[in-house]
C-alpha positions, 0 to 999 in steps of 0.5 A, a space after each residue: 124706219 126704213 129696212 136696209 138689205 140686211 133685214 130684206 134678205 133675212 125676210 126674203 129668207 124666212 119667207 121662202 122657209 115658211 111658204 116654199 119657192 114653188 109657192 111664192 109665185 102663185 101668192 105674188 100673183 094672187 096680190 097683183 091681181 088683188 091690188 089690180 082690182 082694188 084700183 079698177 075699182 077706186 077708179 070706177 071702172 068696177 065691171 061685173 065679173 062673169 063667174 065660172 060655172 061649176 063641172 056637172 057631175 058626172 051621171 055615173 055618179 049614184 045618189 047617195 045612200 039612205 042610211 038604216 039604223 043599225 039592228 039591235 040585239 033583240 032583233 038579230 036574236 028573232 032572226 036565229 032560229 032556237 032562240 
């Protein structure tokens, strides 16, 4: 049974609601491209996507820090003095 216009607007509706107008575009676009590839590669036309190399990270950037375990009574009673 097939919808009538009644039933597609009340979807069209509860989409909108649930992702956003702003939203609704990117994910359009996201299954055309998906459905696009799908039938290159139905067909057999399937060619290797080159794929996008990362950002370097910037050389400012420090390495990250070795953590210490933290001091335990004992020791920190060692460093006072009279105790």
């Amino acid at each position: 049974m097939i919808p009538g216009p009644t039933e597609l607007i009340l979807i069209l509706l509860i989409v909108v609601v649930i992702f956003g107008a702003k939203r609704i575009p990117e994910i359009m676009g996201g299954v055309g491209k998906g459905i696009k590839s799908f039938k290159k590669s139905m067909e057999g036309e399937d060619e290797p996507e080159t794929p996008q190399s990362l950002p370097p990270s910037s050389p400012g950037t420090p390495p990250a820090a070795q953590s210490q375990p933290p001091a335990t009574g004992g020791e920190a009673s060692k460093d006072k003095p009279g105790a």
